[in-house]
KOLGUGU-252238 format. One record per residue (C-alpha): y, z, x; residue in one letter; residue number from 1. Coordinates in nm, 2 decimals, decimal comma. Last residue first. Layout:
N
R       v       w       u  residuo  num
R       Y       Z       X        A  NUM
...
END
This chain:
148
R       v       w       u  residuo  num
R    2,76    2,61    0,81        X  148
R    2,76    2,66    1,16        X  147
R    2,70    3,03    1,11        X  146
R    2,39    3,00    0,95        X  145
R    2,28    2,71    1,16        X  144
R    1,91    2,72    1,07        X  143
R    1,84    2,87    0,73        X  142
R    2,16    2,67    0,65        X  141
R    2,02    2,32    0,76        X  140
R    1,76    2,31    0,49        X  139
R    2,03    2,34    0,20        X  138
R    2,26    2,11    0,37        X  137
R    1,96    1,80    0,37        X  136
R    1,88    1,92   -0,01        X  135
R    2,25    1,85   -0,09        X  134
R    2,28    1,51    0,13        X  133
R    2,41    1,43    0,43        X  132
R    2,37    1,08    0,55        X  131
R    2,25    1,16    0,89        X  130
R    2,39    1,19    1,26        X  129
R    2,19    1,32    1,56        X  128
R    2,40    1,27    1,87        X  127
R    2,39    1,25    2,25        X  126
R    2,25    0,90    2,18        X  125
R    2,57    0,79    2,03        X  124
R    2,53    0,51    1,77        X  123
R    2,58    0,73    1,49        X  122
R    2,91    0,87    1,65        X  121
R    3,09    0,48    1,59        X  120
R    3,25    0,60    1,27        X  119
R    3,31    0,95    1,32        X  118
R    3,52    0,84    1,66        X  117
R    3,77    0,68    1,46        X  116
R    3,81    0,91    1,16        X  115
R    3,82    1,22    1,38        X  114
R    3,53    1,40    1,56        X  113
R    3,60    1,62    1,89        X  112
R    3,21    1,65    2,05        X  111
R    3,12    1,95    2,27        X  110
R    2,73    1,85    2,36        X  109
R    2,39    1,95    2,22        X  108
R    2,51    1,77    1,94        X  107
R    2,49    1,73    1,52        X  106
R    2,67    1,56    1,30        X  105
R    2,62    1,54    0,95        X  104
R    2,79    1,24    0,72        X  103
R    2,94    1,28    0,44        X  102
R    2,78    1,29    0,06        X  101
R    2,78    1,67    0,05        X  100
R    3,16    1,69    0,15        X   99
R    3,29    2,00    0,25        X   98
R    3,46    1,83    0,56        X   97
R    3,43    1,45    0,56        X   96
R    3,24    1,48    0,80        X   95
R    3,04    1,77    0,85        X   94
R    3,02    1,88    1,24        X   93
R    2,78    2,03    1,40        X   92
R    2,86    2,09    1,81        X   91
R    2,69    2,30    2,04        X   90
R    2,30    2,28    1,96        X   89
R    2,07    2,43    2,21        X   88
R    1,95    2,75    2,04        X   87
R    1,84    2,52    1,75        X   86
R    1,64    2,31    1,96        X   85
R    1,75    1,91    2,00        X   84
R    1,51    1,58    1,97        X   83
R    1,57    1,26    2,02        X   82
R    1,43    0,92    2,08        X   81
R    1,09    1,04    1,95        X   80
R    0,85    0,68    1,82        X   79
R    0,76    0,70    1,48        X   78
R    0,97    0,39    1,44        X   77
R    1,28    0,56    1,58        X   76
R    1,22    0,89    1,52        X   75
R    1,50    1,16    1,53        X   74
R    1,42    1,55    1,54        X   73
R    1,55    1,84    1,44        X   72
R    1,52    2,21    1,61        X   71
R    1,18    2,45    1,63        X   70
R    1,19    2,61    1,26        X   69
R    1,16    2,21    1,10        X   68
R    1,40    1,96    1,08        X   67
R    1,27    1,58    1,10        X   66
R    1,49    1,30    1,11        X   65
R    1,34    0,92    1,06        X   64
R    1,52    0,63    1,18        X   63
R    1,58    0,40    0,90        X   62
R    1,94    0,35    0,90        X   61
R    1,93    0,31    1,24        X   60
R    1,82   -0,06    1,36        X   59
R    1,79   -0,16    1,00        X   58
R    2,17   -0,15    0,98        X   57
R    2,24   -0,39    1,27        X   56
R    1,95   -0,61    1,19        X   55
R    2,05   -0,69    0,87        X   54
R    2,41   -0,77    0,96        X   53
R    2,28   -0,99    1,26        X   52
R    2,13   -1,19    0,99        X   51
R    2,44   -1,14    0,73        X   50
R    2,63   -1,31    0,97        X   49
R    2,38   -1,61    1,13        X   48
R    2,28   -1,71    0,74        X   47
R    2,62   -1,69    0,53        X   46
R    2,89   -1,69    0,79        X   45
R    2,73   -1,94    1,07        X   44
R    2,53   -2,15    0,79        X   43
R    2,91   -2,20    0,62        X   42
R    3,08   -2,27    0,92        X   41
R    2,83   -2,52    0,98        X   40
R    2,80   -2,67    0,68        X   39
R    3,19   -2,69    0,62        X   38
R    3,25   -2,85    0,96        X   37
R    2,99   -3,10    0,90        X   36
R    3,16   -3,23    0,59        X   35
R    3,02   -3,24    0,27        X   34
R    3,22   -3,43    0,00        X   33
R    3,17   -3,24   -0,33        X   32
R    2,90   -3,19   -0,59        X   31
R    2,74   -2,80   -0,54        X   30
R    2,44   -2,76   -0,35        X   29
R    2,57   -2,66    0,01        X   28
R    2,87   -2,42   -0,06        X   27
R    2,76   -2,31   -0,37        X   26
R    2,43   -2,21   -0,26        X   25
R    2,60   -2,01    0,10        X   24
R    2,75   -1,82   -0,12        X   23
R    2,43   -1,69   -0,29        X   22
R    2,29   -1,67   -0,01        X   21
R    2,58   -1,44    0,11        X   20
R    2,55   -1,23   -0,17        X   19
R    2,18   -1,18   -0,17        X   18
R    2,18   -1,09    0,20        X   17
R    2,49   -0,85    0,10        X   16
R    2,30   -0,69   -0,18        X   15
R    1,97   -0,66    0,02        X   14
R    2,16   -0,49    0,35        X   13
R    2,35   -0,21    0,10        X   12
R    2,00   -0,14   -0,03        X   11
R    1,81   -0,12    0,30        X   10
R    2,15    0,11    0,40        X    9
R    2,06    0,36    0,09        X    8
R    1,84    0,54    0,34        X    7
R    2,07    0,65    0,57        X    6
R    1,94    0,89    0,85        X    5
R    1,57    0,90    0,64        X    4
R    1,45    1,26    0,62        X    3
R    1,17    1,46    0,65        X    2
R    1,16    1,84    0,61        X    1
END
């Protein structure tokens, strides 16, 4: 099975981007007195911002994750930058618990996950993390039976 780690991130990106053009419009084409301050500040938070933005999210959000009988997998533009066996994974964790549209974690190492260190897990590289998903759950139990 095939998966994207979050695919709905290239949507998230595109209404932001949009937003902040669109902000950025108003503050440029609209009658007033321009002042340099307000054209930089504005080019700084409505073109540098939601450039770095886009880049951030596109970095990870579509990494592909492959779980098949041998382990799962993460691509980073087709390239491996991880890849864990089944009889090597210590920690899974679904966060929120018994939530289907959480986040999976999955380690070769003993993790402790709260709020905090959920959030900044995905950038771990002793980590797998994915946008869980019912279909994505479904696949993992014929692996992880008793991690699930």
């Amino acid at each position: 099975m095939k998966c994207r780690i979050f695919p709905l991130g290239v949507f998230y990106v595109f209404i932001y981007d949009m937003l902040a053009l669109l902000c950025l419009g108003f503050v440029v084409f609209l009658p007033s007195q321009k002042e340099s301050w307000l054209l930089t500040f504005s080019l700084i938070m409505f073109v540098v911002f939601p450039l770095i933005f886009t880049i951030y999210i596109l970095s990870f959000s579509l990494d592909t994750v492959i779980i098949d009988s041998n382990g799962i997998k993460r691509l980073h533009y087709g390239k491996m930058k991880k890849e864990l066996l089944w009889s090597e994974i210590i920690t899974f964790k679904l966060y929120p618990k018994n939530d289907n549209q959480g986040w999976i974690y999955i380690s070769n190492h003993t993790v402790e996950y709260n709020f905090f260190t959920s959030t900044f897990m995905m950038f771990d590289k002793k980590t797998i993390c994915l946008k869980s998903s019912d279909k994505i759950i479904k696949e993992l139990k014929k692996y992880l039976k008793d991690a699930i």
